[in-house]
C-alpha positions, 0 to 999 in steps of 0.5 A: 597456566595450563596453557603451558603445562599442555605444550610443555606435554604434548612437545614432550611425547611427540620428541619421545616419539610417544604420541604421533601426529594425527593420533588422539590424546584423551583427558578428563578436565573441569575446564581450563586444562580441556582448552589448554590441550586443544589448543597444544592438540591444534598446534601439533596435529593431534586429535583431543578428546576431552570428557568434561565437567558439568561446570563447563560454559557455552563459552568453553564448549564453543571454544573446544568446538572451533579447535577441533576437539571432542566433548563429552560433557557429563550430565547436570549435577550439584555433586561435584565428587560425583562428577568427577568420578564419572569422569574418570569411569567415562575416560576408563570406557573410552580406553577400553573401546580405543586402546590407541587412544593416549591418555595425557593423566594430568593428575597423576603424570609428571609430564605436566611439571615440565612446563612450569620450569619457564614460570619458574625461571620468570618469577625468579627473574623478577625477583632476585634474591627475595624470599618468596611466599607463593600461594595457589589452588591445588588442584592436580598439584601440577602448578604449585608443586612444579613452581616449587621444585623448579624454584627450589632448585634454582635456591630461592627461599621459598614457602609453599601454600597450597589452597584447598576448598572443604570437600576435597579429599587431597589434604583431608577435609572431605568430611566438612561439606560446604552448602554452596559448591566445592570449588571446580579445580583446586579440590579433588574427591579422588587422589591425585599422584602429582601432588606433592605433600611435602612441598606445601608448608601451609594450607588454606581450605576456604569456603564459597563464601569466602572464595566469592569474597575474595573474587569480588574484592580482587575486581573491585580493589585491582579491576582483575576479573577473576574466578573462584580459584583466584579468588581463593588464593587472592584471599591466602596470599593476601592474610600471608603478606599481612602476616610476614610482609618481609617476603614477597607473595606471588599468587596464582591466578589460574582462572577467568571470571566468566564462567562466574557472572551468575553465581559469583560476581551476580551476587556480589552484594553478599561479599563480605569485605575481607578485612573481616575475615580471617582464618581459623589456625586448625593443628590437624584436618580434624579440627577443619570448620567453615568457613576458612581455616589454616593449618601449618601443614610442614611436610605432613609426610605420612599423610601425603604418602598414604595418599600417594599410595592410593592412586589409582593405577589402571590405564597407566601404559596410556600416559 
């Protein structure tokens, strides 16, 4: 999925004449975006320099190294909001150091909307005239929140639901801590400007648990290796279709399983079949409780508005 939205981009700042080939574009990434824009970076010319998670895997790391790009890998830690921050304060350095340096902004630019449209075009293809419930990991916004204008647009009947892990400041459970990890990806501990809060009718915040059920379940019942995001929004999308089996789910499925062999599909013993699992109905974050909960969000608007305004806006004439 990010593999699109990084073309769509650089395709974008190239015809504007924003970016040139042989200059460097920069992001912080916890994994699947850092290969998304090098390979648009390899395809077009341009250098990548990319400020990466802890969370990153051998196996990324000697991807990025075959297309070219630069990693700067931050050092090992089991707080993951310190991580990020981190990463956003390293990307800050590098501007000030390298002021020709692009800056791509994926949380905060809707650039990374663009290339979504196509997606879009695709599922409402294959789905004429049904009314579509589609679930996914939040994360930046950009993938849900473009899927859904772009469907909306078109006039399909659509319900949004986003997928949050505790922990994450976007929808307001960074006061519940998960014992595990925060799910890398689909939470966040900053603010993000390409989440749109008031497309999202519902939201589901699970536990690694409850993530690491659904991952286990995916595999086994439909032999799709997947991570902890898809194993996230496998578990929402499956309780929405039980629960309103008139409209079709389309879920996301953004990530791989390979980065998850140990810590997730090495302890598949412990996966707790998911028909006995189901969300906790919750009627404001305060009430939000491990292991999984729901909450019919409808727009929310206040909330998504106070934290839109909370962006950070520093470094914006790079992207």
């Amino acid at each position: 999925m990010k593999v699109v939205s990084a073309l769509a981009a650089v395709r974008q700042l190239l015809e504007r004449g924003t970016v040139r080939p042989g200059d460097t574009l920069l992001d912080s990434s916890s994994g699947i975006y850092a290969y998304a824009l090098a390979l648009a970076c390899h395809r077009h010319g341009l250098r990548c320099h990319i400020v990466g998670s802890t969370t990153i895997d051998e196996v990324l790391r000697t991807q990025l190294a075959v297309l070219g790009a630069r990693l700067e890998q931050m050092p090992p830690s089991d707080d993951l909001k310190l991580d990020q921050r981190r990463r956003v304060r390293r990307v800050r350095e590098i501007l000030a150091e390298h002021p020709a340096y692009h800056w791509m902004r994926q949380y905060h630019d809707d650039i990374h909307y663009l290339g979504y449209r196509a997606v879009a075009a695709s599922v409402a293809e294959e789905t004429p005239g049904q009314a579509l419930t589609l679930v996914g990991g939040v994360g930046s916004g950009a993938s849900t929140g473009a899927l859904a204008r772009y469907l909306r647009e078109g006039g399909t009947d659509l319900c949004l639901v986003g997928v949050q892990p505790f922990g994450s400041v976007t929808f307001g459970s960074e006061r519940v801590t998960d014992p595990e990890i925060i799910i890398a990806g689909i939470g966040s501990s900053i603010p993000m400007g390409n989440v749109s809060h008031t497309s999202y009718d519902t939201v589901h915040w699970t536990a690694f648990d409850a993530a690491l059920a659904g991952s286990v379940d995916l595999l086994r019942r439909h032999a799709v290796f997947a991570g902890l995001s898809t194993g996230a929004a496998y578990l929402a999308a499956r309780w929405e279709h039980r629960h309103d089996p008139e409209r079709t789910v389309v879920f996301i499925a953004a990530d791989t399983g390979h980065r998850y062999v140990d810590t997730v599909f090495g302890r598949h013993r412990e996966a707790v079949p998911l028909e006995r699992l189901a969300p906790r109905t919750v009627t404001t974050p305060a009430e939000l409780a491990l292991p999984w909960c729901r909450m019919e969000w409808s727009g929310e608007r206040g909330f998504g508005e106070d934290r839109r305004m909370a962006v950070p806006v520093t470094g914006a004439p790079h992207g």
